[in-house]
C-alpha positions as CSV (number, residue, x, y, z in Angstrom):
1,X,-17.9,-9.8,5.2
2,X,-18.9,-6.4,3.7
3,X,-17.1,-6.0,0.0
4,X,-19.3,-3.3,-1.3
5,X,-16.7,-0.6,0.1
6,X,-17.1,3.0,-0.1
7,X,-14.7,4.0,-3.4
8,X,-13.9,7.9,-4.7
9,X,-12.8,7.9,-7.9
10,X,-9.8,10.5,-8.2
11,X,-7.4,11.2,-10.3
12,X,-8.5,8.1,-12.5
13,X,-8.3,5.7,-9.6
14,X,-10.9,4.3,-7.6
15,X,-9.9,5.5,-3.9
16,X,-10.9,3.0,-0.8
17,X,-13.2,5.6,1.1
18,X,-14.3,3.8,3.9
19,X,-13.4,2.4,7.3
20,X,-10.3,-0.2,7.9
21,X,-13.6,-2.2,9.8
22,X,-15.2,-3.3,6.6
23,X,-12.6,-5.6,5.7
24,X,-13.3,-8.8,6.4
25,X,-11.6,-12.4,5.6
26,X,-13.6,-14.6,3.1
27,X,-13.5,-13.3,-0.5
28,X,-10.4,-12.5,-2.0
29,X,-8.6,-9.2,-1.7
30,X,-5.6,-7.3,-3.2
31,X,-4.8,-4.5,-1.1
32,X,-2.7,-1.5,-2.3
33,X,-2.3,1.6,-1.5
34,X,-1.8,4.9,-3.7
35,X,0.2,8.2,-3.1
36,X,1.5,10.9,-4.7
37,X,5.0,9.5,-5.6
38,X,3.1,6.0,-7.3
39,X,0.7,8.0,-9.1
40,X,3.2,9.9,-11.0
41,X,5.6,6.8,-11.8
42,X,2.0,4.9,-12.4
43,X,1.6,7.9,-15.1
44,X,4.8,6.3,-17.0
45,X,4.5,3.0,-16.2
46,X,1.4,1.1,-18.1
47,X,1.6,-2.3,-16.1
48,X,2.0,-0.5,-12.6
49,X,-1.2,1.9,-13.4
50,X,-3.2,-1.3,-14.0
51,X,-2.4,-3.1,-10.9
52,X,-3.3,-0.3,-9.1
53,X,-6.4,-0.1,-10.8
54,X,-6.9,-3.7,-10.5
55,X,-7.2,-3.2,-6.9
56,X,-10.1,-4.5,-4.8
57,X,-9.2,-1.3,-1.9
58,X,-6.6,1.2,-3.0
59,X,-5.9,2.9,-0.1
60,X,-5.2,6.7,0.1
61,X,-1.3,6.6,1.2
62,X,-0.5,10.3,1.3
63,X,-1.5,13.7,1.8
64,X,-1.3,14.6,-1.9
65,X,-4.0,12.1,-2.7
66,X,-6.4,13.2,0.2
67,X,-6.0,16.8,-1.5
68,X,-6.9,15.8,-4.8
69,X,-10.0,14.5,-3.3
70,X,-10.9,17.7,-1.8
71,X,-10.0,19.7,-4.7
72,X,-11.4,18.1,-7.5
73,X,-14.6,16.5,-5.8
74,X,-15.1,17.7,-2.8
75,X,-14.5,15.1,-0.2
76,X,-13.2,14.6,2.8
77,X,-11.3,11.3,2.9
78,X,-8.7,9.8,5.7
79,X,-5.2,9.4,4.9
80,X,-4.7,5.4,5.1
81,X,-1.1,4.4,5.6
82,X,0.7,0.6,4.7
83,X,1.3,1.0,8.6
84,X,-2.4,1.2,9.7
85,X,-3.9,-1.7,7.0
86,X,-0.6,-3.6,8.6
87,X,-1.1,-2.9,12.6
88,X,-5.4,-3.5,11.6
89,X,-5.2,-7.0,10.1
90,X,-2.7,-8.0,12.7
91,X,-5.1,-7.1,15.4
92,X,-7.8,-8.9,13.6
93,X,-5.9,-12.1,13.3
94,X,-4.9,-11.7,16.6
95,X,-8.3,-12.1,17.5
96,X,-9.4,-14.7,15.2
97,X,-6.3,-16.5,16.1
98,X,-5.2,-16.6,12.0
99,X,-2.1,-16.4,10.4
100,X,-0.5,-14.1,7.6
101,X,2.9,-14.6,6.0
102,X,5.9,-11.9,4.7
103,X,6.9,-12.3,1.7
104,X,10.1,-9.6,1.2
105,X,13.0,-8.1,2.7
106,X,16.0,-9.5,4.1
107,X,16.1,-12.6,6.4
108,X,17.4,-9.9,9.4
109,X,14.3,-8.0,8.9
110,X,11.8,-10.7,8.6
111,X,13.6,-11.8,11.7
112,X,13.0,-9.0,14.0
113,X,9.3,-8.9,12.7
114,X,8.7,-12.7,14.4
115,X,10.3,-11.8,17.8
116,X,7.9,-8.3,17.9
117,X,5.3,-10.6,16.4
118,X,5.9,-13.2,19.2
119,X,5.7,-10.5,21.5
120,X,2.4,-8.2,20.4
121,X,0.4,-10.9,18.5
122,X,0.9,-14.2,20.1
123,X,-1.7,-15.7,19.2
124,X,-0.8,-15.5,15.1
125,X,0.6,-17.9,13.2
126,X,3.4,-16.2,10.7
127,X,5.3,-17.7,8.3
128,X,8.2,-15.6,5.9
129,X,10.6,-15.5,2.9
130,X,13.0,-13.6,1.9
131,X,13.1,-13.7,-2.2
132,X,16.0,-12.3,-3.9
133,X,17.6,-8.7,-4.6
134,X,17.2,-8.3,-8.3
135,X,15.2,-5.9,-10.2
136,X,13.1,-9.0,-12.3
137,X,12.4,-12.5,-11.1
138,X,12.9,-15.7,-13.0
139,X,9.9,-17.9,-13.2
140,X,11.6,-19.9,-10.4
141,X,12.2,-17.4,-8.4
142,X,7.9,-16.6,-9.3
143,X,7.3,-20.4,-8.5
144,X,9.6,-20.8,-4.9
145,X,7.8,-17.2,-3.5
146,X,4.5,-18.8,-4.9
147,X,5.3,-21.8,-3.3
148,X,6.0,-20.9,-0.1
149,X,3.2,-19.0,0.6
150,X,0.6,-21.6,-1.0
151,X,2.4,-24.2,1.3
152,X,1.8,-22.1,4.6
153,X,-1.8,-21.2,3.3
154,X,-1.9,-18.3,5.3
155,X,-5.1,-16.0,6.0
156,X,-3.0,-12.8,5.0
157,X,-0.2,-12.2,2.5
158,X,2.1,-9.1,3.7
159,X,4.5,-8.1,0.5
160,X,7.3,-5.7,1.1
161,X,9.6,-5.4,-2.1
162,X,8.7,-1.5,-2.4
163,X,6.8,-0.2,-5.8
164,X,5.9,-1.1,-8.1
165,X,7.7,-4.1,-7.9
166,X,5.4,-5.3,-5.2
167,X,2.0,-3.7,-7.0
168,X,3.3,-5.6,-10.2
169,X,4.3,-9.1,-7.9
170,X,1.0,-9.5,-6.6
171,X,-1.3,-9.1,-8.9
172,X,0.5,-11.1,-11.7
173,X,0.0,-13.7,-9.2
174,X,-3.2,-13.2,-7.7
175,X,-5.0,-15.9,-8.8
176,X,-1.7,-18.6,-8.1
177,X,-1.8,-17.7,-4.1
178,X,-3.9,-18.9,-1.7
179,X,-4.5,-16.3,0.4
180,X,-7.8,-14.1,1.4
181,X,-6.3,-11.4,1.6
182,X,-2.7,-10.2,-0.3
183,X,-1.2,-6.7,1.0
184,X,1.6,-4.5,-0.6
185,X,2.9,-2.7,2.1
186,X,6.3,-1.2,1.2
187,X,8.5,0.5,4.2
188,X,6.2,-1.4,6.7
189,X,8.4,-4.4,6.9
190,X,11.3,-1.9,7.9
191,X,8.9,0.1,10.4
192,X,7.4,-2.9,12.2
193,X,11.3,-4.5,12.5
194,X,12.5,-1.5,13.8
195,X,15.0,-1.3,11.2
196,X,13.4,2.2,10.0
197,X,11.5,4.3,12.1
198,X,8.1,6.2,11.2
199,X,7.8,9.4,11.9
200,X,6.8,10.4,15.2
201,X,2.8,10.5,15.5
202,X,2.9,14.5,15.7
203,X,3.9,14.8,12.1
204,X,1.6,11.9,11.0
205,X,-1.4,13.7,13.0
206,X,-0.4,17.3,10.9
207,X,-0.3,15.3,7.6
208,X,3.6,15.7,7.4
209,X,4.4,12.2,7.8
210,X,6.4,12.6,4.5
211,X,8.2,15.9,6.0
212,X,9.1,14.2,8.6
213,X,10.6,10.8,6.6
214,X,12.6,13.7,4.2
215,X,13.9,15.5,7.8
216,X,15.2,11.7,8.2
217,X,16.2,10.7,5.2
218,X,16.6,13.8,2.9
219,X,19.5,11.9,0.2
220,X,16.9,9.2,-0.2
221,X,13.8,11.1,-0.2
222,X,14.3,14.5,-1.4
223,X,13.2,12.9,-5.3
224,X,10.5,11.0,-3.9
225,X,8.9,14.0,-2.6
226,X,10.4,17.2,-3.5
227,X,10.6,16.2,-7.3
228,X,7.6,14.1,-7.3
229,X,5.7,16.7,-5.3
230,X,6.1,19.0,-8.4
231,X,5.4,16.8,-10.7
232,X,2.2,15.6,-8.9
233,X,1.3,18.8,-8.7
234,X,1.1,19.6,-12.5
235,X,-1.1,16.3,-12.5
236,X,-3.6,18.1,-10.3
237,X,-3.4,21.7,-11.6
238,X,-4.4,20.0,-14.9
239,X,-7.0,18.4,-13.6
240,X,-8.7,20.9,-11.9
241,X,-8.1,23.4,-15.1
242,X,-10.2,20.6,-16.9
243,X,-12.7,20.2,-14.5
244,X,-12.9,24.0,-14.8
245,X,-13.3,23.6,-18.0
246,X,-16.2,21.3,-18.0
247,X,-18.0,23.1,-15.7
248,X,-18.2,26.3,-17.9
249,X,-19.4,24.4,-21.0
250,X,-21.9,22.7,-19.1
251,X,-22.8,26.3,-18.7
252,X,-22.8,27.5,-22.5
């Protein structure tokens, strides 16, 4: 397995820019992914920002973050979503004949996930839980998720509690899991159950997959990427003021 990945740094974060193929199972991983909306609550939140940044591959979740990479360093870099690190590892287990496990969302959900995993993936082995709705965990509630994952011992860890209470979840407990590989994937639970739908492919292809979430779902969304949009794009109009900046005293 190939861990020296390709990485951008942008924005203060080092960005997975690589291919989904370099990610093997062996050593260790924490998987997250990074997009305009996390970055700014990551910009107020201390303990999110670092488990981001504690990331082995962040991936590049959103249109706003492939931007900033354009603008402020001049590269080209794929949009990654939870989706396509969710529908890769799947097909790679698949056909390693390994297991992963999903740890979040309700036991409906998690249910519909294992009759489309029967289905797609047969030749997987999944194991799930569904912890508890609350906004903190007690240490028992930490110990059963930990627990039942460790007891299953399963290749890849999928967590889907949204952020940054998933970010936060997994790499607090890192080290307790034994897993290779430990992915925060959000909305994929919901997507993958049918419970939510993606955007069609047309909108994901144009880079308006969120556009086409806010069409769905504009009560729910409208903060997420209407407010957030603004306020992420202050973060990168100062950014590219200071590198601006830079560049004309490098000059003097």
């Amino acid at each position: 397995m190939n861990d020296n990945f390709k990485k951008l740094k942008c924005l203060g974060y080092n960005v997975f820019n690589d291919k989904l193929n370099t990610i093997g199972v062996g050593k260790k991983l924490l998987i997250n992914t990074i997009n305009q909306y996390s970055f700014c609550i990551a910009s107020k939140d201390n303990e999110f920002s670092n488990a981001l940044k504690q990331s082995d591959i962040l991936l590049p979740d959103g249109i706003g973050i492939v931007a900033a990479a354009k603008l402020l360093k001049g590269e080209k870099i794929k949009k990654i979503a939870g989706a396509d690190i969710h529908e890769f590892l799947l097909n790679k287990l698949n056909s390693e004949e390994g297991s992963c496990f999903y740890l979040g969302s309700s036991l409906d959900t998690l249910q519909k996930i294992e009759e489309r995993l029967k289905k797609e993936y047969p030749k997987i082995r999944a194991g799930f839980h569904s912890p508890p709705y609350k906004p903190k965990f007690t240490e028992e509630d930490n110990t059963t998720m930990v627990n039942a994952v460790n007891e299953f011992k399963p290749d890849v860890l999928f967590v889907g509690m949204t952020a940054p209470k998933q970010e936060k979840w997994s790499f607090k407990n890192k080290s307790a899991l034994d897993v290779q590989i430990i992915c925060s994937i959000g909305a994929v639970f919901d997507f993958y159950a049918g419970t939510m739908k993606r955007p069609n492919k047309i909108w994901i292809n144009l880079g308006l997959e969120w556009f086409g979430r806010l069409i769905k779902e504009p009560k729910r969304m409208w903060k997420r990427y209407i407010y957030y949009g603004f306020i992420f794009l202050g973060h990168l109009a100062k950014a590219w003021f200071k590198k601006v900046l830079q560049k004309k005293s490098n000059f003097t």
